[in-house]
N, C-alpha and C positions, 0 to 999 in steps of 0.2 A: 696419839699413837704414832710414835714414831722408829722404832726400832725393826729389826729384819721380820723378827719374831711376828708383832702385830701387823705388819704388809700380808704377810700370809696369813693369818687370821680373816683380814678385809677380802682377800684374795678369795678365799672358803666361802665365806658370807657373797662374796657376787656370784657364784659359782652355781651355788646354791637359790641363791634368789632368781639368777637364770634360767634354771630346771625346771622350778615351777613343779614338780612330784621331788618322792624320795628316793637319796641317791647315797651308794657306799664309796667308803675310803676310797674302790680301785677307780672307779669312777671321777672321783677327785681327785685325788694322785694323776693322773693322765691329760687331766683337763689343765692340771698346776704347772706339769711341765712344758704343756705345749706353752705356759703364762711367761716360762723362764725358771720356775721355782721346781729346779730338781730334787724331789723328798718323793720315800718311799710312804707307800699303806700304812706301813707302823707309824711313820711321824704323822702322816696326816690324820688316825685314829687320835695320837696324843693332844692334837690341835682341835682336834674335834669337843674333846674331853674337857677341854679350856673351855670353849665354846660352850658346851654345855653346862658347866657352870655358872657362866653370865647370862644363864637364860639367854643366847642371844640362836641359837641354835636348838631342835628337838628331835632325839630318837622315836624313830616310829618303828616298835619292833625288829625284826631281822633286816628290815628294807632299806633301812638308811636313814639320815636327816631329812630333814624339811628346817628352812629357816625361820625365825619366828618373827611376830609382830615389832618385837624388841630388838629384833637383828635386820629386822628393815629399815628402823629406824636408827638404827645405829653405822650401819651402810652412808645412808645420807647425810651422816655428823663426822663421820673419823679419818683420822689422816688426810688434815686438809692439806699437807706438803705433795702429799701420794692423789689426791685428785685434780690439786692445778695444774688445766690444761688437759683434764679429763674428758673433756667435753668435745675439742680437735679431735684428740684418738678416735670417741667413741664416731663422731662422722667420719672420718677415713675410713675406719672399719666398716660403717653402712656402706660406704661409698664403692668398696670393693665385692662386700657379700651382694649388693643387688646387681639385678641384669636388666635394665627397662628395656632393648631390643628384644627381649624375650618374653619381655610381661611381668617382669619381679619386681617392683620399686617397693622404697622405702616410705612410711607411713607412723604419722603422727597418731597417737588414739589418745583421745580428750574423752573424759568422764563426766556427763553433766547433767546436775538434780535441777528439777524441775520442768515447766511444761513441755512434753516432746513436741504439740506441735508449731508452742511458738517457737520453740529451740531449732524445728528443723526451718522454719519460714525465715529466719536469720539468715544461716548457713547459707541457704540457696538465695536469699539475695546479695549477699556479698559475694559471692559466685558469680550472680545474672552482671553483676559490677568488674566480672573480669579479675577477682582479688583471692588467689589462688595459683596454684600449681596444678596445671592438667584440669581435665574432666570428670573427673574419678573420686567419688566422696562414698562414704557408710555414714549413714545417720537410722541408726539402731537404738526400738524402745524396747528396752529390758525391763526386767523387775520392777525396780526402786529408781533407775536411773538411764539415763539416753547416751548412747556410746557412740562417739563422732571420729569418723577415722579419714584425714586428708592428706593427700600427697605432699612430703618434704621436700624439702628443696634439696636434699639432698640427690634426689630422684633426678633430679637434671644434670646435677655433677655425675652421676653416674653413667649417663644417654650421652654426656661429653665425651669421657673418658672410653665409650665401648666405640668410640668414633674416631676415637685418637687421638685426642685430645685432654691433658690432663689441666685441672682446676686444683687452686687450691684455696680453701675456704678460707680467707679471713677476720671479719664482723660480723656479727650480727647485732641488726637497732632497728630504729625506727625513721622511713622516710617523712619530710614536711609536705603535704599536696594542697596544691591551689589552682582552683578551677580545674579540676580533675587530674591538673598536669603534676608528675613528680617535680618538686624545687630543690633538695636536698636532703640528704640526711641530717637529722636532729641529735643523732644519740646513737654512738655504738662500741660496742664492747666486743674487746680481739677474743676469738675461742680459746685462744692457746694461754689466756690472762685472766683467767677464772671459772669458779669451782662450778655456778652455776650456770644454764643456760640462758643466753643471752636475750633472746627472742622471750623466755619462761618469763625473764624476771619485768622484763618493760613490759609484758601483757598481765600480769600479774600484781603489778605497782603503779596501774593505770597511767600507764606515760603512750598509750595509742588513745584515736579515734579513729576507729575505721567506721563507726556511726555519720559522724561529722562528714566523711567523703562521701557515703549515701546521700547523704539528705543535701547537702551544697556543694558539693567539690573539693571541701577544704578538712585537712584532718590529716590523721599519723596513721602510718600500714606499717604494722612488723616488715621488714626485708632484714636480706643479708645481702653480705659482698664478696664477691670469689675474684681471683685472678688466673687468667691463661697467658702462656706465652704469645709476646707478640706475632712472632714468627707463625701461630696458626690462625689467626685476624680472618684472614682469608678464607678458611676454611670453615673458621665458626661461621661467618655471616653465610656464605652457602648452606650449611647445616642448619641456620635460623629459617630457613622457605621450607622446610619439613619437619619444623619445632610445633610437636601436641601439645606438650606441655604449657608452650605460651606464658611462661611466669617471666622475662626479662623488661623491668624496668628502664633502664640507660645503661650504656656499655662506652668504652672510648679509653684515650688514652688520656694522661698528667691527673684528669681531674674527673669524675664521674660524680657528681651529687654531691660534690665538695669531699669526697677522700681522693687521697692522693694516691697514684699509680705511676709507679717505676718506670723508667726507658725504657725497658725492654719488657713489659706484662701490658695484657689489657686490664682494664678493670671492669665488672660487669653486678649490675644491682638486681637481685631477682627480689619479686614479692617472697613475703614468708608463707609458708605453705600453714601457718596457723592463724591466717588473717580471719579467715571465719570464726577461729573459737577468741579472739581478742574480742571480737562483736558481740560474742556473749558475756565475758566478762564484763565489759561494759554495759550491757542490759541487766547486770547484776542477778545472773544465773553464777550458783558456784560451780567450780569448775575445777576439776582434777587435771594436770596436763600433763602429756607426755611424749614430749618431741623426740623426735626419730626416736620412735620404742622397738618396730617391729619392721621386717620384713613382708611383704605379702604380695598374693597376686592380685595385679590390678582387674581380672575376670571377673575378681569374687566380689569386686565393688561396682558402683550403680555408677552409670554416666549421666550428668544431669545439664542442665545448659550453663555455660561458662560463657559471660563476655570478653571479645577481644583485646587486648592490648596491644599498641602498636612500639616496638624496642625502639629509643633511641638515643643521640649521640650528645647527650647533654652533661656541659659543664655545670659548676654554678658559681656566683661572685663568690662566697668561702672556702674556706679549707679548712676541713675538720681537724680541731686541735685535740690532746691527752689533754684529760687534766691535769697530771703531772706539770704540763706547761705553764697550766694558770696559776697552780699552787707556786711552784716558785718565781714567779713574777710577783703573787703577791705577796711571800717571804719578801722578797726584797726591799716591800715598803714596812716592813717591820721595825722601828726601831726601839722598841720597849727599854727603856732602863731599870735594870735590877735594883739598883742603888735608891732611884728616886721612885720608884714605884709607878712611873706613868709614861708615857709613850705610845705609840700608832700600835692597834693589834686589828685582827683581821675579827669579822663576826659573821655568822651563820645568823640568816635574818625568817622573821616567820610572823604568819600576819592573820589575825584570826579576829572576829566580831566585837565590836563594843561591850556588846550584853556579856562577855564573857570575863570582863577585865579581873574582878573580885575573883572567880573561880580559877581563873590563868594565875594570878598573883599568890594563891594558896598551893598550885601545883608547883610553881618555879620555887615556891623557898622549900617544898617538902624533897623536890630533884636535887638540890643544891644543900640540903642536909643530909643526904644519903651520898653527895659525893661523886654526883655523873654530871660536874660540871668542870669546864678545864681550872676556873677558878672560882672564888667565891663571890664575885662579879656578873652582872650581867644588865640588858637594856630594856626597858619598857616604859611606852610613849604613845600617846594617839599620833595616827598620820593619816591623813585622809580617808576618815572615816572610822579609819583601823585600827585596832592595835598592833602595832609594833613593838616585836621583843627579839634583841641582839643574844648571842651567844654568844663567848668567844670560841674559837673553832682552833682544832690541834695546828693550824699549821702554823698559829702563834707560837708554838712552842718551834717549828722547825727553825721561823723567823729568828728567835731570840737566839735559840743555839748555834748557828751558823755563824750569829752578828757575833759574839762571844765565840769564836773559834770554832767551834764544835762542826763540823763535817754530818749532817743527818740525813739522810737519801728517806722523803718518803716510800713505801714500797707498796703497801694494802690497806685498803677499808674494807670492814667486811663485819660478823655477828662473831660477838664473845659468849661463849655460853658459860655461866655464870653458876651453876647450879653447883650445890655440895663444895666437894675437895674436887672436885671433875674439870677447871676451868680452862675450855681451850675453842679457838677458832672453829669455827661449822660451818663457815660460808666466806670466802675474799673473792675481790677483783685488786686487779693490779692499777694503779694509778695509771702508769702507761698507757695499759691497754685500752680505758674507758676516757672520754671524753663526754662523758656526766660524774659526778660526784659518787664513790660507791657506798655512799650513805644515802644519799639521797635515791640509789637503787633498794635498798633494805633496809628503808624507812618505816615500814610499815610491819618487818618483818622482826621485828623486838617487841617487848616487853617492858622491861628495863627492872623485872623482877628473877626471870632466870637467864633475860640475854639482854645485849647492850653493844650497842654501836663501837667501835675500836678502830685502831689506826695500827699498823706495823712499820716500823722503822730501822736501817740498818746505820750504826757508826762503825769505825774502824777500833777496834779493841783496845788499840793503843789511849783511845778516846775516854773510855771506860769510865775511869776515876774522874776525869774533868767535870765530866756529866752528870754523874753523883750530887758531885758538887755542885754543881750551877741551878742540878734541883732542889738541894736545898738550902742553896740562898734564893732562889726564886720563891717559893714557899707554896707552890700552888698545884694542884693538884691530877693535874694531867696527864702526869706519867702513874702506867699502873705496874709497868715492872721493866728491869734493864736488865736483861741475859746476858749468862754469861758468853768469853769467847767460844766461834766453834759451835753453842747449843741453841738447838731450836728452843721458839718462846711458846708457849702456847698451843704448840702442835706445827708451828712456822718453822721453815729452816732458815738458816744463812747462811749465805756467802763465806768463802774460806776465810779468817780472818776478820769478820766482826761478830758485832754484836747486836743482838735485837733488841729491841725496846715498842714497847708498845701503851699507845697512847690514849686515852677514856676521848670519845666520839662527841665533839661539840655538842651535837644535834639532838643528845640523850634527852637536855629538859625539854625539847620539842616535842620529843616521842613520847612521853611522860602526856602531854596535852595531848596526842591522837590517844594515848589509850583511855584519856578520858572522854572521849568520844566526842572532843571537840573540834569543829573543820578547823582544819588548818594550811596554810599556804605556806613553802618553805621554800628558800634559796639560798645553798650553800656556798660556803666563799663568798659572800654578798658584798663587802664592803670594809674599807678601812675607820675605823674609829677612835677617839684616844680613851685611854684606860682608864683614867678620870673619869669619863664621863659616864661609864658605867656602875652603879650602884652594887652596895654589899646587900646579901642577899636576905641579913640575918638585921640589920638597917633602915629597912623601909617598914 
């Protein structure tokens, strides 16, 4: 969805999903404009009318809409050009509507089936552990299910800012700890560079252990990363001798936990205020989340005992790189020949049980006959102990095109949704912005029957026809389409002046082996290989 028309539609549908009861056109109309979207009653009834068409919206009598199960779910799929970066706005906006000197902070509520009381025996020892924001939790047994409500970290950006002090959020990921002590960040991903949330998706893709820090010292804790002006240094650490909230990991300048900080910012690592529900996830409770959802007063929640943590001033020997960096670093050992069919190509590596080889071996030619493979190539070997199976990975394709002229800016990994005539992007991160692979964040979150791992890329228009060409004398199957100048691909925009192209997700025949429910161990960008060496698929 990408035209004027369907923003305002998405516009209706959050508006709506907001209210939470039924609400009329004027109501909408009022709310649209303060959005920007100057339309009267009449237009917002005719948009409604749309709406109600797609079942994605329901009249309830004279009262108004209410959005539907189909319009919730369509919220969290559309216009993925109009959500990146969605996720920035939405904490600024917390960040200004709460008041923590008054008692208003902003609050995570986590949804979670099964035992309440081992679900609450969790929560509160990752608490007694100091692994949280503040003292202030709700761990409520409802119905069918335990509703967990912890202090975001936004809540501290906000206790800055009522101080004088303005923060601006930049990552969130996951820090490394050893013997209790932070060593650096592992993995984070910029707010302003992707659709989903950053914190949601490492606790949801099992890239924490915040078990592992209980039980020895050592293990991954949701955090994020904010910056202040240097010039108020002084003023924060005064303000740190009267900090409740106590969530500050490391603070400093050039280097904090290995991200880098500006000359003139400090940098500062707080815990994520959903380290408790990452705890559950890992004790394999499911788990609904919902970071910074709400507003609320901290009154209305229970004070429970919180261990201390003590802020400090620590570098680390790394510097946290984008992936974007390592993709073209290894682009440049690319040197595939088209002519002769063989040359260095990069491979997505993945390592899964002996006992499996016969049922691996039947999944990878069924992956690679349907066509979610970048070619009809691919590696598989014991290796200590293991099997080992290569994939070639898209950024062979950026390698090749570059080497042959072609100019191709990676731009996004992210979920294709696949279904029907409906095919378009539902979830990216920006290479840039992430310093993990954004496949290997929503690996877990395909099918490879109604969605499927993808890559987005921009050439310059002029490029156009070359690239046509070079795909098919290449002959292999990687690219899934080349937009034209000027048009968004798939729900993707671009840049003035190119063109999109978007590329089928190495890691597809991997995904293919997790939905067979068998373990798997992956690493993307893994390694350069020659093209030889890899086997046809339809050959063995």
């Amino acid at each position: 969805m990408g035209d004027d028309v369907d923003k305002k539609l998405i516009e209706i549908l959050s508006i709506l999903a907001e209210a939470n009861k039924p609400i009329g056109a004027k109501i909408i109309a009022d709310e649209l404009k303060k959005r920007g979207y100057d339309i009267g009653e009449r237009a917002v009834r005719y948009h409604l009318r749309i709406l109600d068409e797609r079942k994605l919206t329901k009249k309830v009598g004279y009262v108004g809409r209410v959005i539907t199960q189909k319009g919730l779910e369509e919220l969290e799929k559309a216009n993925i050009s109009y959500r990146l970066g969605s996720i920035f706005s939405q904490i600024m906006e917390k960040l200004y509507l709460a008041d923590y000197r008054n008692g208003i902070a902003v609050v995570n509520k986590s949804i979670v089936y099964g035992d309440h009381n081992g679900i609450k025996d969790t929560v509160l020892k990752v608490l007694e552990f100091g692994l949280g924001v503040g003292d202030k939790v709700n761990i409520v047994e409802e119905k069918n299910y335990t509703r967990v409500e912890t202090l975001c970290g936004v809540t501290f950006d906000n206790w800055l800012l009522g101080h004088g002090i303005l923060p601006i959020p930049k990552y969130g990921g996951i820090v490394k700890f050893e013997d209790y002590e932070p060593v650096q960040f592992e993995g984070v991903i910029n707010y302003k560079s992707t659709s989903v949330d950053p914190l949601e998706a490492f606790i949801m893709q099992g890239k924490t252990d915040v078990l592992g820090f209980i039980e020895n010292g050592e293990g991954y804790v949701p955090a994020n990363f904010r910056v202040i002006p240097k010039e108020a240094e002084d003023k924060f650490e005064r303000l740190l001798k009267k900090d409740t909230l106590n969530c500050i990991l490391s603070y400093g300048e050039d280097n904090v936990l290995g991200m880098n900080v500006e000359e003139d910012e400090i940098g500062i690592a707080l815990i994520g205020g959903l380290a408790p529900v990452a705890a559950l996830v890992e004790r394999g409770y499911y788990v609904e989340l919902n970071a910074a959802s709400t507003i609320k007063k901290v009154s209305f929640m229970e004070k429970v005992n919180k261990g201390r943590i003590s802020p400090q001033k620590k570098k680390s020997d790394v510097r946290i790189k984008s992936v974007l960096s390592k993709m073209f670093n290894s682009m440049a050992k690319v040197n595939y020949d088209i002519d002769k069919k063989d040359g260095n190509v990069i491979v997505n590596v993945g390592y899964v049980g002996k006992e499996y080889y016969d049922d691996v071996l039947d999944i990878l030619k069924e992956a690679y006959k349907k066509g979610l493979g970048i070619s009809n190539r691919f590696g598989i070997k014991e290796e200590d102990g293991l099997i080992k199976i290569s994939t070639i990975c898209a950024s062979t394709l950026d390698g090749i095109f570059s080497s042959y002229g072609v100019p191709i800016i990676p731009c996004y990994g992210g979920i294709l949704e696949v279904e029907e005539d409906n095919e378009r992007f539902i979830d990216i991160i920006s290479y840039e912005g992430s310093s993990l692979d954004p496949h290997e964040v929503f690996f877990n979150k395909v099918d490879c029957e109604t969605s499927i791992l993808a890559g987005f890329r921009e050439i310059p228009m002029c490029a156009r026809e070359d690239l046509i060409d070079l795909v098919k004398a290449l002959g292999w199957n990687g690219i899934k389409e080349i937009g034209r100048p000027n048009n968004e691909v798939y729900g993707v925009s671009v840049e003035k002046n190119m063109c999109g192209v978007v590329t089928i997700g190495g890691m597809n025949p991997l995904t293919m082996i997790k939905e067979h429910e068998i373990p798997i161990k992956i690493n993307a960008l893994h390694e350069i290989v020659k093209f030889s060496e890899l086997v046809e698929y339809d050959k063995i």
